[in-house]
Structures are given as structure tokens and as C-alpha cells.
C-alpha positions in Angstrom: 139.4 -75.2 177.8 135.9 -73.5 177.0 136.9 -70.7 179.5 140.4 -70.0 177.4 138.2 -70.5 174.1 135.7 -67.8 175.7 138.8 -65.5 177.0 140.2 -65.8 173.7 137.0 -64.4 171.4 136.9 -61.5 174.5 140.2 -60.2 173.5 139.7 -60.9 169.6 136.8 -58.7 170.1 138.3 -56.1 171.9 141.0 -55.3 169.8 138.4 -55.7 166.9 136.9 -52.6 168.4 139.9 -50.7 169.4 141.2 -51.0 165.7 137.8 -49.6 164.5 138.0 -46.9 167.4 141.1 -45.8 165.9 140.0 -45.9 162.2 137.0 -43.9 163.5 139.5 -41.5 165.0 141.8 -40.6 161.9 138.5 -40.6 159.6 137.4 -37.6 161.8 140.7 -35.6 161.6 141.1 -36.4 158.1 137.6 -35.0 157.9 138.6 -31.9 159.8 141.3 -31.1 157.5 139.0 -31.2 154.6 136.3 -29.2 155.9 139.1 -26.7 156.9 140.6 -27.1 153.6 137.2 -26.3 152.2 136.6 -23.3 153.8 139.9 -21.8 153.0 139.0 -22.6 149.6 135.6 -21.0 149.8 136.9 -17.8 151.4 139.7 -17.9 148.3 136.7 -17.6 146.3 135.2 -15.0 147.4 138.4 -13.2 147.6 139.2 -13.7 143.7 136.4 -11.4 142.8 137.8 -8.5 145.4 140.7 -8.4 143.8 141.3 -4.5 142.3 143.6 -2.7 140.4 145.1 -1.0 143.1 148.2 -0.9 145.0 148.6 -3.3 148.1 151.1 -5.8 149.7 151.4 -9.1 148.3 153.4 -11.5 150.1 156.8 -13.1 148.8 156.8 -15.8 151.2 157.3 -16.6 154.8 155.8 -13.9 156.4 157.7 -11.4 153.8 155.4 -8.7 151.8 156.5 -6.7 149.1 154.9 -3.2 148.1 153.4 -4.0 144.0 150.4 -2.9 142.2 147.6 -4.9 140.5 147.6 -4.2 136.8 145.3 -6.6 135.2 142.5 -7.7 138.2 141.8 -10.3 136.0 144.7 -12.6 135.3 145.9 -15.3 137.9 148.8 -17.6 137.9 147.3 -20.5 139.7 149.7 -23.9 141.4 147.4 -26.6 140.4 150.0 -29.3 142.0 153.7 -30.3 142.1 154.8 -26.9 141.9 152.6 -26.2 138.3 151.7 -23.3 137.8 148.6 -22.4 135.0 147.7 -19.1 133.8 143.7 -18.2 133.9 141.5 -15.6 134.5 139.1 -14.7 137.5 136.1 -17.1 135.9 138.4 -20.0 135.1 139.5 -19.3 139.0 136.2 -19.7 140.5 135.6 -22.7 137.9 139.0 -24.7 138.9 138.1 -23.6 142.5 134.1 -25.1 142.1 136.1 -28.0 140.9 138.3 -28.7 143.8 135.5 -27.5 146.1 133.0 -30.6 144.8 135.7 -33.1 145.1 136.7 -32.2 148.7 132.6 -32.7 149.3 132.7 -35.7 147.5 135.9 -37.4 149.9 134.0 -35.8 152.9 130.9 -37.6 152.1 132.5 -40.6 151.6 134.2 -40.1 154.8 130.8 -39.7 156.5 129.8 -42.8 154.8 132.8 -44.7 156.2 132.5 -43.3 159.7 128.5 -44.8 160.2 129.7 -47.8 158.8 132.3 -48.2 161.7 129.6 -46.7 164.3 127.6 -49.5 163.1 130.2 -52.1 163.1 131.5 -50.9 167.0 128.1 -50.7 168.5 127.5 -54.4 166.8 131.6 -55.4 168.7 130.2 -53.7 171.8 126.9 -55.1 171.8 128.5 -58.7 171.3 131.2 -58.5 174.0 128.6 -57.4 176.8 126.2 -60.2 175.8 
């Protein structure tokens, strides 16, 4: 009876530590697609203030390009979410871009916080089961 008891807590413990494992492992892709997300943003940034009035290729969609010409380098037409699109100037850009930028950090440090916590709480599950 103490043997099934013991057997019992084993496998308790075990998936304890696989469900952590797998926490652990879509903490760290959701973290790669933030810190990807970020620097596409970042590089967005810096592109806003290269943006000339000149005539270029700006894309339509889906790998199409149309031949146009930049009149005012300094009004945007921005899609802030479900398909909304806002009107602003190159400052109020980079400012709406800063904004996103800090809250990206923000999940990803939250993230990072999460993930120790689980490295913490695994090496604990580990630490028990080998006891």
C-alpha cells in the first residue's frame, strides 16, 4: 500500500513538471514573438524619419507595388487595431510607436518574471522526485 502511495506522488510529480516544462516552453515562444515584434517595430521607427518626398514603390498588398510619389513626408495614416485607421504626423508616429514599444517591454518582462518563477518551481519538482 505505501509502495502504490509512493508510486502515486512519483507520477503526480512528474506530470507536475512536465505541465511546467510546457508552460516554460510557450512562455519562451511567446517571448520570441515579442522580441521579434519589437524589433520590427524599432526598425519601423527608424524608418518613419527616412521617409522623403520623393518617388518610390509603395506596396498595395501581397507582394504587389505600385509606382506613387511622397507628397507630404510628414503625414501617416497609421492601423492602430481592428482595421482602424488614425491620421498623424511623423512625431505622433514615433510617440504611438514609443508607446507600443514600452508595452511590448513591459509583457516581456513579465514574461521573464514568469519563466524564473517556473525554473524555480521545476528545479524544486526535480529536486523532490530524485530525493
Amino acid at each position: 500500500m505505501q509502495d502504490e502511495k509512493k508510486e502515486q506522488e512519483i507520477k503526480q510529480k512528474y506530470l507536475k513538471v512536465e505541465l511546467l516544462n510546457k508552460e516554460y516552453e510557450q512562455l519562451c515562444a511567446k517571448e520570441d514573438l515579442i522580441n521579434n515584434k519589437i524589433a520590427e517595430l524599432l526598425i519601423l521607427k527608424n524608418s518613419v524619419d527616412m521617409v522623403e518626398n520623393r518617388e518610390c514603390y509603395s506596396q498595395l498588398g501581397s507582394g504587389v507595388f505600385v509606382f506613387s510619389q511622397i507628397i507630404d513626408n510628414n503625414n501617416f495614416l497609421v492601423n492602430v487595431g481592428k482595421k482602424l485607421f488614425v491620421r498623424m504626423n511623423k512625431n505622433e508616429v514615433k510617440n504611438y510607436l514609443d508607446k507600443k514599444l514600452k508595452d511590448l517591454e513591459k509583457v516581456n518582462s513579465q514574461i521573464s518574471q514568469r519563466k524564473k518563477t517556473l525554473e524555480n518551481e521545476i528545479q524544486k519538482q526535480v529536486t523532490e522526485l530524485y530525493r
